[in-house]
ChimeraX commands (.cxc) that place a marker at each C-alpha (Angstrom):
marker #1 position -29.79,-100.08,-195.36 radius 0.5
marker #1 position -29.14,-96.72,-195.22 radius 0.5
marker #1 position -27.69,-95.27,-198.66 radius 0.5
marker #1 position -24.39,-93.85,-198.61 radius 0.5
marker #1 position -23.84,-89.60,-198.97 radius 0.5
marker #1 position -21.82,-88.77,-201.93 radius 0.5
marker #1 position -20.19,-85.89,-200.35 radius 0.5
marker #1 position -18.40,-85.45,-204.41 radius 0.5
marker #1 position -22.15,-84.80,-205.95 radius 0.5
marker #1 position -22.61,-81.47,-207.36 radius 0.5
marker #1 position -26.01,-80.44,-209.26 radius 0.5
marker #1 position -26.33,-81.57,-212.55 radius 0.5
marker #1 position -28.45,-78.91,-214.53 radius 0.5
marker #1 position -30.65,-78.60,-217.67 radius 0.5
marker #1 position -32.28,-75.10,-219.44 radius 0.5
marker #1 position -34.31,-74.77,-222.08 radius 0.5
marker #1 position -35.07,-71.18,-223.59 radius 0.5
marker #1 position -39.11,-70.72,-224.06 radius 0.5
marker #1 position -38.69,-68.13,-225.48 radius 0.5
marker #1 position -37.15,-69.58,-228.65 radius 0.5
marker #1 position -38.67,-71.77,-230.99 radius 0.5
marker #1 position -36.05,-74.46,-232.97 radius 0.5
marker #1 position -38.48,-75.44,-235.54 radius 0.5
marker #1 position -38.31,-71.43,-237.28 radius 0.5
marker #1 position -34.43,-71.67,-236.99 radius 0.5
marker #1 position -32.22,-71.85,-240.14 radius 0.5
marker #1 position -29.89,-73.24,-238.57 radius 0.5
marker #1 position -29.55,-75.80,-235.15 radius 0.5
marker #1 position -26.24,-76.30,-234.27 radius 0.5
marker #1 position -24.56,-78.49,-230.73 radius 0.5
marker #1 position -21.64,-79.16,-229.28 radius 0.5
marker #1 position -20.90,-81.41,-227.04 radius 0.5
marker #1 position -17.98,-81.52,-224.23 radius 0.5
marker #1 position -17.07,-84.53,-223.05 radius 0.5
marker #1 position -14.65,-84.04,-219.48 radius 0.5
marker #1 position -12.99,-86.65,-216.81 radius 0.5
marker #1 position -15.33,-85.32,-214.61 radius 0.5
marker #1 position -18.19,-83.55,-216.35 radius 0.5
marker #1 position -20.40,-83.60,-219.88 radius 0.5
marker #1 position -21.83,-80.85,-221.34 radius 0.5
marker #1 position -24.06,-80.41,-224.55 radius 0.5
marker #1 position -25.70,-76.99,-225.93 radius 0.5
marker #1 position -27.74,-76.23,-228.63 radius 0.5
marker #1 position -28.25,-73.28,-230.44 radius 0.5
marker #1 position -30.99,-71.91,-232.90 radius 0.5
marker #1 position -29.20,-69.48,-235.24 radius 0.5
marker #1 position -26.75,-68.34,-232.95 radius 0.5
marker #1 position -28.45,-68.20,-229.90 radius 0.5
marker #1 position -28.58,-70.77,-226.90 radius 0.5
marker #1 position -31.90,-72.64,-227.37 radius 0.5
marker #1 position -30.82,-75.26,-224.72 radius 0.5
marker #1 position -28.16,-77.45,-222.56 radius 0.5
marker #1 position -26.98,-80.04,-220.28 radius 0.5
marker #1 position -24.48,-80.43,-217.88 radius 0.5
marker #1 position -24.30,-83.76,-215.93 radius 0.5
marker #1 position -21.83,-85.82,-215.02 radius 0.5
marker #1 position -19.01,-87.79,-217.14 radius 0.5
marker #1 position -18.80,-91.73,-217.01 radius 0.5
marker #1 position -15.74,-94.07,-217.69 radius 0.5
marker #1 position -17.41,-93.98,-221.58 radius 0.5
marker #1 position -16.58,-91.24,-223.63 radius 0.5
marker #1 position -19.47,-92.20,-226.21 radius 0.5
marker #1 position -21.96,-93.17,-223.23 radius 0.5
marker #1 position -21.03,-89.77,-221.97 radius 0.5
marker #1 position -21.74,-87.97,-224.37 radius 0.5
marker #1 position -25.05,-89.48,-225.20 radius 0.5
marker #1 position -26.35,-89.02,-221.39 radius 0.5
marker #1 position -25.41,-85.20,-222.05 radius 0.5
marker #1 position -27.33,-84.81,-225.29 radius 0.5
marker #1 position -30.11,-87.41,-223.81 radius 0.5
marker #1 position -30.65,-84.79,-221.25 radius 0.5
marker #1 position -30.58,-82.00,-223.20 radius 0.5
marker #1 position -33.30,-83.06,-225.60 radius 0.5
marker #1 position -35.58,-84.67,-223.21 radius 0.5
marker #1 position -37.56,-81.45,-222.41 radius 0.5
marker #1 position -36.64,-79.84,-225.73 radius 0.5
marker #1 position -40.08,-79.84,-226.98 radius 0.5
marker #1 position -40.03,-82.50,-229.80 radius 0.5
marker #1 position -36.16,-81.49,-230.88 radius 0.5
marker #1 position -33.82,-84.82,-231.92 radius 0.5
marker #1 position -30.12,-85.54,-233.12 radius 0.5
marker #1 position -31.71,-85.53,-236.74 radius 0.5
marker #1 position -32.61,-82.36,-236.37 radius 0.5
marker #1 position -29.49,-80.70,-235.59 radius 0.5
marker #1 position -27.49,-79.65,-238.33 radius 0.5
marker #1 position -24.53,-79.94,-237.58 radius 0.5
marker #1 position -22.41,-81.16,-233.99 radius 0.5
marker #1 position -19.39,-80.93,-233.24 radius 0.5
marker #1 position -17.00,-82.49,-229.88 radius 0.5
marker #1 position -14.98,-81.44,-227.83 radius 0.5
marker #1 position -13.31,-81.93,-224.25 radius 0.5
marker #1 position -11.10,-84.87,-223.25 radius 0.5
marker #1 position -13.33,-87.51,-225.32 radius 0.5
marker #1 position -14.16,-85.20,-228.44 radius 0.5
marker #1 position -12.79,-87.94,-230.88 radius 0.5
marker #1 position -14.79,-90.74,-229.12 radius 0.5
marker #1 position -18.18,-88.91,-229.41 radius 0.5
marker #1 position -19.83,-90.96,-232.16 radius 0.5
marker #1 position -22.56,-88.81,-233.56 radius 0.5
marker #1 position -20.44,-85.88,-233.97 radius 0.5
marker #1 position -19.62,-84.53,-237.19 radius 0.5
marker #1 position -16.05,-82.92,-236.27 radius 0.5
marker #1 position -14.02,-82.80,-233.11 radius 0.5
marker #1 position -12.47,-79.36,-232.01 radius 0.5
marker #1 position -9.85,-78.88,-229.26 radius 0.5
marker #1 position -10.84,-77.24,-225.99 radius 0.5
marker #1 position -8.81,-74.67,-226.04 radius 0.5
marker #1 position -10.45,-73.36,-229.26 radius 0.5
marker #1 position -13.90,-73.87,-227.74 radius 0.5
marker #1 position -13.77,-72.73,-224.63 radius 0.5
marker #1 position -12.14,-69.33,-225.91 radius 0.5
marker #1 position -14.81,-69.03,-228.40 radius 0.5
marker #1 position -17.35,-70.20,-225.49 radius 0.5
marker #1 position -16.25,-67.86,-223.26 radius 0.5
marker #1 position -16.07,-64.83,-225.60 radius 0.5
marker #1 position -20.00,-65.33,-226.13 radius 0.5
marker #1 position -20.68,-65.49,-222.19 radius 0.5
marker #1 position -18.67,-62.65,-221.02 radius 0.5
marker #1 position -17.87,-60.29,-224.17 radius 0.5
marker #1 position -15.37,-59.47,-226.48 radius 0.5
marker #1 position -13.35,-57.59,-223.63 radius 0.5
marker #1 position -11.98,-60.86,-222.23 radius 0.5
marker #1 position -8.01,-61.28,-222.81 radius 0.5
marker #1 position -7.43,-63.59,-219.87 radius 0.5
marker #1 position -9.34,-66.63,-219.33 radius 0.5
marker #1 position -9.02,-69.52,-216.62 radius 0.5
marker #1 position -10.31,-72.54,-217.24 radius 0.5
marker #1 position -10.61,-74.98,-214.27 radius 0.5
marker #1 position -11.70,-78.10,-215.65 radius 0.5
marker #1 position -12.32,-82.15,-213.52 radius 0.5
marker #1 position -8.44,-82.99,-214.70 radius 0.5
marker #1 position -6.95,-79.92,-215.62 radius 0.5
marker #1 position -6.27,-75.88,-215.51 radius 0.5
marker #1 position -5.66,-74.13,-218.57 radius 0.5
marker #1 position -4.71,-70.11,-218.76 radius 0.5
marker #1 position -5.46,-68.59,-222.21 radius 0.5
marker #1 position -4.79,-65.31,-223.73 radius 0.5
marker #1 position -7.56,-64.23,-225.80 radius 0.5
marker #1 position -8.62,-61.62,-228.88 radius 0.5
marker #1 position -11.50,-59.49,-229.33 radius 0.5
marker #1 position -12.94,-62.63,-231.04 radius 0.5
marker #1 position -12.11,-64.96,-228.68 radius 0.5
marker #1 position -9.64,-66.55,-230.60 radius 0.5
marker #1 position -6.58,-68.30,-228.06 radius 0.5
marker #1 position -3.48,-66.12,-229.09 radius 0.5
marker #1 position -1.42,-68.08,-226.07 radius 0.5
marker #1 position -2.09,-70.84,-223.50 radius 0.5
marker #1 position -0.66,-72.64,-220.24 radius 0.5
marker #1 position -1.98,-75.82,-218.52 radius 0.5
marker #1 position -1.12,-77.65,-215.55 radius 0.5
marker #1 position -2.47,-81.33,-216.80 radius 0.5
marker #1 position -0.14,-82.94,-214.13 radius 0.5
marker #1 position -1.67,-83.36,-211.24 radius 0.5
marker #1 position -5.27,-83.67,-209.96 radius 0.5
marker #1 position -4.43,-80.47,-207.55 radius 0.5
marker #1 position -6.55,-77.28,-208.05 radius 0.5
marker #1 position -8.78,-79.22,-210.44 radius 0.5
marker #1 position -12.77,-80.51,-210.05 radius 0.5
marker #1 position -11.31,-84.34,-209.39 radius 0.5
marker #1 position -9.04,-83.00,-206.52 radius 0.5
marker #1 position -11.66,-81.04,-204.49 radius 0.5
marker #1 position -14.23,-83.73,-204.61 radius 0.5
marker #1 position -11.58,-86.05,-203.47 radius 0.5
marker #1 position -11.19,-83.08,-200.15 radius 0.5
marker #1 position -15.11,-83.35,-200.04 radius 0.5
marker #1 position -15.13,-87.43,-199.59 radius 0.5
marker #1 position -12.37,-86.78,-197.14 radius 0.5
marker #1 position -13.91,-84.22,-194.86 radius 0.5
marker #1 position -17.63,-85.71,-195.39 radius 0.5
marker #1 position -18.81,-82.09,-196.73 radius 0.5
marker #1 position -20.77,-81.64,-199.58 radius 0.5
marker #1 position -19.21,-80.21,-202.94 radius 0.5
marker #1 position -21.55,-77.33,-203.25 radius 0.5
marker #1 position -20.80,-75.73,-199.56 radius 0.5
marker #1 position -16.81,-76.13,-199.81 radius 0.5
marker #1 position -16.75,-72.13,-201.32 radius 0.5
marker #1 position -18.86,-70.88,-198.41 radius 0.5
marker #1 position -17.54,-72.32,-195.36 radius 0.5
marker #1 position -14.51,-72.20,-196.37 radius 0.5
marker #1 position -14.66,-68.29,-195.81 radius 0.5
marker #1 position -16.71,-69.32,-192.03 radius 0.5
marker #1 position -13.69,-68.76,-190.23 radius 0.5
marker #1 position -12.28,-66.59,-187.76 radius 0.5
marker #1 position -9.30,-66.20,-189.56 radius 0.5
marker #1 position -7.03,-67.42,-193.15 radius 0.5
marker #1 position -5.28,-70.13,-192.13 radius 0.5
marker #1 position -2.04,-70.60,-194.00 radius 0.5
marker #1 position -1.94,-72.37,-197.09 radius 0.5
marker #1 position -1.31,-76.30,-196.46 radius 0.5
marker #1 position 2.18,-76.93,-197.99 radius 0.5
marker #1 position 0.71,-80.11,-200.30 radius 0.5
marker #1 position -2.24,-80.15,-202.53 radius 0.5
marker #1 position -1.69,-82.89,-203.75 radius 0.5
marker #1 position -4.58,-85.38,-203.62 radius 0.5
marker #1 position -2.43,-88.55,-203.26 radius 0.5
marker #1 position -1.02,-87.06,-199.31 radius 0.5
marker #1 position -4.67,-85.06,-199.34 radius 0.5
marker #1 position -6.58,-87.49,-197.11 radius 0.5
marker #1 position -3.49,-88.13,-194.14 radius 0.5
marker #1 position -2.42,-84.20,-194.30 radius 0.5
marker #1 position -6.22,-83.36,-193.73 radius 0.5
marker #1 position -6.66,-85.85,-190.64 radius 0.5
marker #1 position -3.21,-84.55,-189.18 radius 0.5
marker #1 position -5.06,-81.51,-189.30 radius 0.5
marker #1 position -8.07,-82.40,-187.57 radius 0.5
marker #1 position -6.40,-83.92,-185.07 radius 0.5
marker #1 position -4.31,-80.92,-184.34 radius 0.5
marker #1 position -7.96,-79.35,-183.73 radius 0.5
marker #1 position -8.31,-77.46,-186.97 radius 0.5
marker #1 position -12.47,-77.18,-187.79 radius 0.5
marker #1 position -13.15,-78.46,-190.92 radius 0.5
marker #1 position -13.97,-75.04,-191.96 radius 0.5
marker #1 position -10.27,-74.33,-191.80 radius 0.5
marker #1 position -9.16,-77.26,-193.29 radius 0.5
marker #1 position -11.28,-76.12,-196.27 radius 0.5
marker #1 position -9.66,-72.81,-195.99 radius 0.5
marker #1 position -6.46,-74.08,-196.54 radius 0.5
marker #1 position -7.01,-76.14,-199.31 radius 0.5
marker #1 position -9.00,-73.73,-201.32 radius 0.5
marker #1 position -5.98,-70.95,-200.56 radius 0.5
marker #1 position -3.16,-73.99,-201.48 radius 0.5
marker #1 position -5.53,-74.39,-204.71 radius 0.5
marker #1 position -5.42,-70.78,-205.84 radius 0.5
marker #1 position -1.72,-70.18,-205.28 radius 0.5
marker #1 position -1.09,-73.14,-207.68 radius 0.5
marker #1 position -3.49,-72.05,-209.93 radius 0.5
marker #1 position -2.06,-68.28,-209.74 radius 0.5
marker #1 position 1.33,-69.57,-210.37 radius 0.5
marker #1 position 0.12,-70.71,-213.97 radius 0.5
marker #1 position -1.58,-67.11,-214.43 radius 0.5
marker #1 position 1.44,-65.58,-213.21 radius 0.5
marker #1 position 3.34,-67.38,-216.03 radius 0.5
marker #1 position 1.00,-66.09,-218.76 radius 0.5
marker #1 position 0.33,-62.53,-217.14 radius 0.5
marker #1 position -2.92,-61.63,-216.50 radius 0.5
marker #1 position -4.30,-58.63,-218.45 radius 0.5
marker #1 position -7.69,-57.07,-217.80 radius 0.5
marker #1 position -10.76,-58.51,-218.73 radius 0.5
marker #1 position -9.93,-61.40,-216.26 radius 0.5
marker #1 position -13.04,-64.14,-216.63 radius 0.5
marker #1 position -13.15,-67.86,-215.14 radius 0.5
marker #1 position -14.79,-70.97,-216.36 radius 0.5
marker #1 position -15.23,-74.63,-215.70 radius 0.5
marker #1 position -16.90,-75.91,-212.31 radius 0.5
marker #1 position -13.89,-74.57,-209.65 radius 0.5
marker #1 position -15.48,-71.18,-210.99 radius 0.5
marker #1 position -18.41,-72.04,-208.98 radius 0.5
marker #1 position -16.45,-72.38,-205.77 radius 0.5
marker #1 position -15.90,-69.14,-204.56 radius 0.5
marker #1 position -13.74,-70.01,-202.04 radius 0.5
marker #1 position -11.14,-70.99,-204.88 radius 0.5
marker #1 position -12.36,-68.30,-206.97 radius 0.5
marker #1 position -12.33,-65.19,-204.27 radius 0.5
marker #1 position -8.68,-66.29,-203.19 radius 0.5
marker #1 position -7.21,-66.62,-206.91 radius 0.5
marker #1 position -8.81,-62.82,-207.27 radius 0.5
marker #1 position -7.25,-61.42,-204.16 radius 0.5
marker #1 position -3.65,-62.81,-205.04 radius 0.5
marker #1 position -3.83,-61.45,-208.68 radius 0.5
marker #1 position -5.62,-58.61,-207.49 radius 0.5
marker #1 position -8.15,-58.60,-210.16 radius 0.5
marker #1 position -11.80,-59.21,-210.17 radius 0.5
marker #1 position -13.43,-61.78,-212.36 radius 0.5
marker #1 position -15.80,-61.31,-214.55 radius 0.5
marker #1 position -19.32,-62.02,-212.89 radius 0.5
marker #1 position -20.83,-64.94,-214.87 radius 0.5
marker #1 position -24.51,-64.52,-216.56 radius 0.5
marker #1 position -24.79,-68.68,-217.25 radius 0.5
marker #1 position -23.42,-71.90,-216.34 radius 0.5
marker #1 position -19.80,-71.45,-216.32 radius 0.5
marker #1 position -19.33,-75.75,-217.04 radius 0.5
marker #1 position -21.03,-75.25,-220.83 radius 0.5
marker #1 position -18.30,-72.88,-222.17 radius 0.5
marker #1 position -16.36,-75.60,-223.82 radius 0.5
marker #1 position -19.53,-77.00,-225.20 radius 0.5
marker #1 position -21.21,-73.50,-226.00 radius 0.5
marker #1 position -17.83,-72.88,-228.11 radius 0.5
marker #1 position -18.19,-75.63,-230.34 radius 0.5
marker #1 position -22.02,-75.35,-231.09 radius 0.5
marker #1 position -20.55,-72.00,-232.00 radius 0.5
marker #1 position -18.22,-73.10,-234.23 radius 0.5
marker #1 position -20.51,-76.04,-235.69 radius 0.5
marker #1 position -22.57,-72.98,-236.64 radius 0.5
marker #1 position -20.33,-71.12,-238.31 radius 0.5
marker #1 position -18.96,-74.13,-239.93 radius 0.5
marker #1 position -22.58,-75.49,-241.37 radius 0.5
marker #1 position -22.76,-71.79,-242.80 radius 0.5
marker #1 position -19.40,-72.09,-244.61 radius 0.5
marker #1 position -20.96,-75.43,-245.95 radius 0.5
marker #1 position -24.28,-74.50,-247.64 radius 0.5
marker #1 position -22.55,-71.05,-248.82 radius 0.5
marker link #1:1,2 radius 0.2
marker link #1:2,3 radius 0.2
marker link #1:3,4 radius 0.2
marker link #1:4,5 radius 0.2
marker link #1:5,6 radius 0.2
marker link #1:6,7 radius 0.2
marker link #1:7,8 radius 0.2
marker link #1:8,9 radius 0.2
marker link #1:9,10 radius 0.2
marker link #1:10,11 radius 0.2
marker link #1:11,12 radius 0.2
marker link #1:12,13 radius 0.2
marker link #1:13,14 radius 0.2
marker link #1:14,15 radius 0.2
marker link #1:15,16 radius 0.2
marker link #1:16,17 radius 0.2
marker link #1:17,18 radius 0.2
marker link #1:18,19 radius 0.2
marker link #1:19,20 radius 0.2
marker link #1:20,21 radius 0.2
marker link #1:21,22 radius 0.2
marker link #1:22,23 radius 0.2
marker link #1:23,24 radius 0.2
marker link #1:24,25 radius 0.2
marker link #1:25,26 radius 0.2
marker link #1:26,27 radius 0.2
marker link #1:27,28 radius 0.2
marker link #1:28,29 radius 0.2
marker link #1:29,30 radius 0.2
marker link #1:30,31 radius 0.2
marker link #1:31,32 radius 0.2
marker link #1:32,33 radius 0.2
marker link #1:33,34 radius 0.2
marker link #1:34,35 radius 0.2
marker link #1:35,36 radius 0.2
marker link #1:36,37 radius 0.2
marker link #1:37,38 radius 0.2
marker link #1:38,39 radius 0.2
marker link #1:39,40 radius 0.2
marker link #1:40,41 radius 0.2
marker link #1:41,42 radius 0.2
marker link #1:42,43 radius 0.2
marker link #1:43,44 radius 0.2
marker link #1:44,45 radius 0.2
marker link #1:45,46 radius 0.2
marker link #1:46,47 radius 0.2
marker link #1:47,48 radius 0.2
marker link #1:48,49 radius 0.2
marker link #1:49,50 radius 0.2
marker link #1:50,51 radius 0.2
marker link #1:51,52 radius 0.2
marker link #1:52,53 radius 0.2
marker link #1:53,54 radius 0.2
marker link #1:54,55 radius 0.2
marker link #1:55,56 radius 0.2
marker link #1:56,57 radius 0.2
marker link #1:57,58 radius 0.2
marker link #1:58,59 radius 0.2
marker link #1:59,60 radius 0.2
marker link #1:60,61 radius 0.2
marker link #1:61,62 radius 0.2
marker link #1:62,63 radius 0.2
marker link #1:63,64 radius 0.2
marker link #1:64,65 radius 0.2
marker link #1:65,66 radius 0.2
marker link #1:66,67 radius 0.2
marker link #1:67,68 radius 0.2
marker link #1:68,69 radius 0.2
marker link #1:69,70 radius 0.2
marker link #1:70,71 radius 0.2
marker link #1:71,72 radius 0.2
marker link #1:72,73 radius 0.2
marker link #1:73,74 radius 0.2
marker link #1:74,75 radius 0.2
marker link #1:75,76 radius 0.2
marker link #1:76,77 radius 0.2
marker link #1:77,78 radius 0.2
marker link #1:78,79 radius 0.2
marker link #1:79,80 radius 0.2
marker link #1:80,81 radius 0.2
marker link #1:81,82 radius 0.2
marker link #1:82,83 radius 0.2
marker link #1:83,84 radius 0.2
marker link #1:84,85 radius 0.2
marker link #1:85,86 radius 0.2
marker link #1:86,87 radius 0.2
marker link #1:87,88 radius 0.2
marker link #1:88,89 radius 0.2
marker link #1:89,90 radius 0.2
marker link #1:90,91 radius 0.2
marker link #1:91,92 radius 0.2
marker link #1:92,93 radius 0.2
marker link #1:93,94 radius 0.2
marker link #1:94,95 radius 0.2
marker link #1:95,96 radius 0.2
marker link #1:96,97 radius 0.2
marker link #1:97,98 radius 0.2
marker link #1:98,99 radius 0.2
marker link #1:99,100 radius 0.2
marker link #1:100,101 radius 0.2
marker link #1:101,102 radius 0.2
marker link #1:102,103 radius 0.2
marker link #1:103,104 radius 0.2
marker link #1:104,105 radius 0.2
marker link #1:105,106 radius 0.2
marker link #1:106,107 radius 0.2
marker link #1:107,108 radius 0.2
marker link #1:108,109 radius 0.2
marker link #1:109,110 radius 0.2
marker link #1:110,111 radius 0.2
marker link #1:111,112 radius 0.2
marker link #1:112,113 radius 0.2
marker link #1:113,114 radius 0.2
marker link #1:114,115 radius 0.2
marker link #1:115,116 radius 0.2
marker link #1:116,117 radius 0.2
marker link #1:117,118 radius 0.2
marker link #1:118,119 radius 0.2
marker link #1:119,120 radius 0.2
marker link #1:120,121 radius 0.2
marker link #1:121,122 radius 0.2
marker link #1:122,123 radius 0.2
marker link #1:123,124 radius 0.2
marker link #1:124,125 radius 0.2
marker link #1:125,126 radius 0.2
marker link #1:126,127 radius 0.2
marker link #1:127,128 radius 0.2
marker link #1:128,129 radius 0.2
marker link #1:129,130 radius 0.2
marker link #1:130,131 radius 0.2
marker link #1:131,132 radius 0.2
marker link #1:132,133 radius 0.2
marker link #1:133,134 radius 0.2
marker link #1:134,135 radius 0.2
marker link #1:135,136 radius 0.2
marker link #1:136,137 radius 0.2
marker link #1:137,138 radius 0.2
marker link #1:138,139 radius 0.2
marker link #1:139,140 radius 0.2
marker link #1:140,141 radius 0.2
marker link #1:141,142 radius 0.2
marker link #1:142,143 radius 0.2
marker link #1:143,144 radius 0.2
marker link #1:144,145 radius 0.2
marker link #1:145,146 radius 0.2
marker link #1:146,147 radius 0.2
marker link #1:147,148 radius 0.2
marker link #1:148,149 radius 0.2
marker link #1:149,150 radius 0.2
marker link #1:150,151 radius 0.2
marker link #1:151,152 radius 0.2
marker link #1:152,153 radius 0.2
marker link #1:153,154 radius 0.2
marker link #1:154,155 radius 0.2
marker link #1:155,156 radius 0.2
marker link #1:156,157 radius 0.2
marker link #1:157,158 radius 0.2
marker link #1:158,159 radius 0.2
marker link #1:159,160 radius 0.2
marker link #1:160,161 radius 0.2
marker link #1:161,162 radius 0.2
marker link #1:162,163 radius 0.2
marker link #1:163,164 radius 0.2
marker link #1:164,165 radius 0.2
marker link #1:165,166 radius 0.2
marker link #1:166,167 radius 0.2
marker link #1:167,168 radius 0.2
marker link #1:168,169 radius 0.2
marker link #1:169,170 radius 0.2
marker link #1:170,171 radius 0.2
marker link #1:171,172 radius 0.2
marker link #1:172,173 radius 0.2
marker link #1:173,174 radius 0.2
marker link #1:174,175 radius 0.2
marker link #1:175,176 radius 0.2
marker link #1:176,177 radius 0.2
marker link #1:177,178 radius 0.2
marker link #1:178,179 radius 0.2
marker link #1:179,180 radius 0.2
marker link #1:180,181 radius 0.2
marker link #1:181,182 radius 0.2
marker link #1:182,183 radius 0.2
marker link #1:183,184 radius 0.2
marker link #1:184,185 radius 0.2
marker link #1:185,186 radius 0.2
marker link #1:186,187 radius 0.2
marker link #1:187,188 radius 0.2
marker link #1:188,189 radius 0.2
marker link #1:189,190 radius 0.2
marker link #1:190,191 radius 0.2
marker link #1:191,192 radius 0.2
marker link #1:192,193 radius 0.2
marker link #1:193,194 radius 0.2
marker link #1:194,195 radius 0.2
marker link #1:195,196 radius 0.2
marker link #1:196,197 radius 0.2
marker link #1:197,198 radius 0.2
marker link #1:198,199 radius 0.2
marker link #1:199,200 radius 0.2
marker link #1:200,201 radius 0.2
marker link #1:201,202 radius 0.2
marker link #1:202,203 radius 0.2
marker link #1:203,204 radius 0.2
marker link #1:204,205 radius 0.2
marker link #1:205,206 radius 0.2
marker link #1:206,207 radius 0.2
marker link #1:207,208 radius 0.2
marker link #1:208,209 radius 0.2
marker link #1:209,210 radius 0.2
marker link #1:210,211 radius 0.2
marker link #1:211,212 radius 0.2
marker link #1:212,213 radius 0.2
marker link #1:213,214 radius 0.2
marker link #1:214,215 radius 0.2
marker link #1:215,216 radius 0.2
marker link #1:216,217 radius 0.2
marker link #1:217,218 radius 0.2
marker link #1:218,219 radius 0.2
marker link #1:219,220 radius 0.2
marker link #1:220,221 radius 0.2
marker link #1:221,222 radius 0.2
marker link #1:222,223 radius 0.2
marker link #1:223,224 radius 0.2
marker link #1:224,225 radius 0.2
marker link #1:225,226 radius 0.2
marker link #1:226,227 radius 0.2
marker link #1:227,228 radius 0.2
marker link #1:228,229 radius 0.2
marker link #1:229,230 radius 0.2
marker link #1:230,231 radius 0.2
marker link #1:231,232 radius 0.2
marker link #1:232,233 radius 0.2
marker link #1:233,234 radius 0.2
marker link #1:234,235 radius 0.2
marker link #1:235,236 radius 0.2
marker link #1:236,237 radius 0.2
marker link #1:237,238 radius 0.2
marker link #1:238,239 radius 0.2
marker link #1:239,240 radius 0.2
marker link #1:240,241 radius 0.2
marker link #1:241,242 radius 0.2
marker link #1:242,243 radius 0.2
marker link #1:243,244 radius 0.2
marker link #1:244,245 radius 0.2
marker link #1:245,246 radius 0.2
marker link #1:246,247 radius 0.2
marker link #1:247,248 radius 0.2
marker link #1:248,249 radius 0.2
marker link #1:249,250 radius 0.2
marker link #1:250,251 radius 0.2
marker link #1:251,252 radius 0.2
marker link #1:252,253 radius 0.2
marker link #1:253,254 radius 0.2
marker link #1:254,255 radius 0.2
marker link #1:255,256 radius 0.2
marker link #1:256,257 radius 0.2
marker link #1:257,258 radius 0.2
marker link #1:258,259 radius 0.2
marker link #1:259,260 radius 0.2
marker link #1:260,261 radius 0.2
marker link #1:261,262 radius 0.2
marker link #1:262,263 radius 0.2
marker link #1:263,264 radius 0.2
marker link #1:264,265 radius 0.2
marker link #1:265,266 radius 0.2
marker link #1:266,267 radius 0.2
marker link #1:267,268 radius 0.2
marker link #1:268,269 radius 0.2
marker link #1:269,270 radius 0.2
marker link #1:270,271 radius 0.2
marker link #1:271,272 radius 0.2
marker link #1:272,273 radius 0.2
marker link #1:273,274 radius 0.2
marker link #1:274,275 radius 0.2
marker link #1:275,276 radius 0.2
marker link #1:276,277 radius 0.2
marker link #1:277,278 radius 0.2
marker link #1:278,279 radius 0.2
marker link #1:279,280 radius 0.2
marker link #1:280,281 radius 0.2
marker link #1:281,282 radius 0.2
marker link #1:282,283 radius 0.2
marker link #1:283,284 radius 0.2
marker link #1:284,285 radius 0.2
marker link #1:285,286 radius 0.2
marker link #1:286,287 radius 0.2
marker link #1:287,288 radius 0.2
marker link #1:288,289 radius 0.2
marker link #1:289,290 radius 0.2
marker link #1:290,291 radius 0.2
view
């Protein structure tokens, strides 16, 4: 029997830095972000990313969380959970994560996260997560000085564009790119939400849109949502994204364009921030313990 395509799939990713080696660190710290959609763990080695994981959430918060750090230690040369100083959770399951010394909101983290992928020069930070969108204000340090989120609906989220890829049988990962093969921007379609998704999308079709322009119009319906949460919080230069929408540059480009501000280019895995964040913290925080 042939197996059925899981047009929702995208790549689940591991990295481990050779160039680092844990056993000389004073100090391992993780965190670990446990999502409705995605799980993320990241290790550091005084400071510094040593390694991470980024796979994919199941309906157990705990079971999630250990598949993360599972596959973040399997090729982390000889490195285990008793070895780590000190973890701490975060993400929709943070309190659920057993072997986690603290939990840490997500708002916290991923401003801290993000302030050690981008610089201290972001102020305005997106965060489009598998459930939610969240738009932060941020210091020099990365501390969250104001936030919005749109928790409401599934709409301009991970969950409600792998819902449009099941629908229209096209692979998560090429949604961004042919969403811009058109000849030109279709309007905006007047419902993202992913409860009318599938029946607006074969009206659609049948009115001889390509699925190309389909896409187009739900990635532009996505970003002026999202935009109207930015628009709330006012979006001041350095302008950075994160979570796994920031991957789809057909979201991405559009939200850009309508704010008319470019986002920071990303130099890692935009999904780890909120996990990056509190291995950050869980650092600092192991520090303040020994001192």
């Amino acid at each position: 029997m042939e197996e059925k395509k899981e047009y929702f799939r995208w790549v689940e990713s591991t990295y481990v830095n050779p160039d680092i080696d844990w056993k000389k660190a004073e100090v391992v710290s993780a965190g670990i972000d446990v999502g409705s959609v995605s799980s993320q763990m990241v290790v550091m080695c005084d400071g510094q990313i040593y390694a991470y994981s980024n796979t994919r959430s199941g309906s157990s918060s705990p079971n999630s969380a250990k598949n993360a750090m599972e596959l973040c230690l399997k090729d982390a040369n000889g490195l285990t959970l008793d070895n780590i100083h000190y973890l701490i959770g975060t993400g929709y399951g943070r309190v659920n994560i057993p072997f986690a010394q603290k939990a840490i909101t997500e708002i916290s983290c991923h401003g801290i996260g993000a302030n050690f992928m981008y610089g201290p020069t972001v102020k305005t930070l997106l965060d489009m997560g598998g459930q939610d969108c969240k738009a932060l204000r941020l210091n020099e340090k990365g501390k969250c000085l104001n936030f919005l989120m749109n928790d409401k609906c599934a709409a301009g989220t991970g969950r409600g564009m792998e819902v449009i890829a099941e629908i229209l049988k096209v692979p998560v990962t090429e949604i961004g790119d042919r969403s811009f093969d058109i000849d030109e921007e279709p309007p905006p379609v007047s419902s993202t939400c992913v409860v009318f998704a599938k029946s607006e999308a074969t009206g659609l079709l049948k009115d001889g849109w390509s699925k190309n322009k389909v896409l187009a119009a739900y990635c532009a319906a996505m970003a002026g949502r999202v935009v109207d949460l930015l628009n709330r919080i006012e979006v001041e230069k350095d302008f950075a994204i994160t979570g796994g929408i920031a991957k789809n540059k057909g979201v991405a480009k559009r939200i850009e364009k309508l704010i008319g501000v470019e986002a920071l280019v990303p130099k890692m895995d935009t999904q780890i921030a909120g996990a990056l964040g509190a291995a950050i913290y869980a650092n600092a925080l192991y520090k303040k313990a020994k001192k």
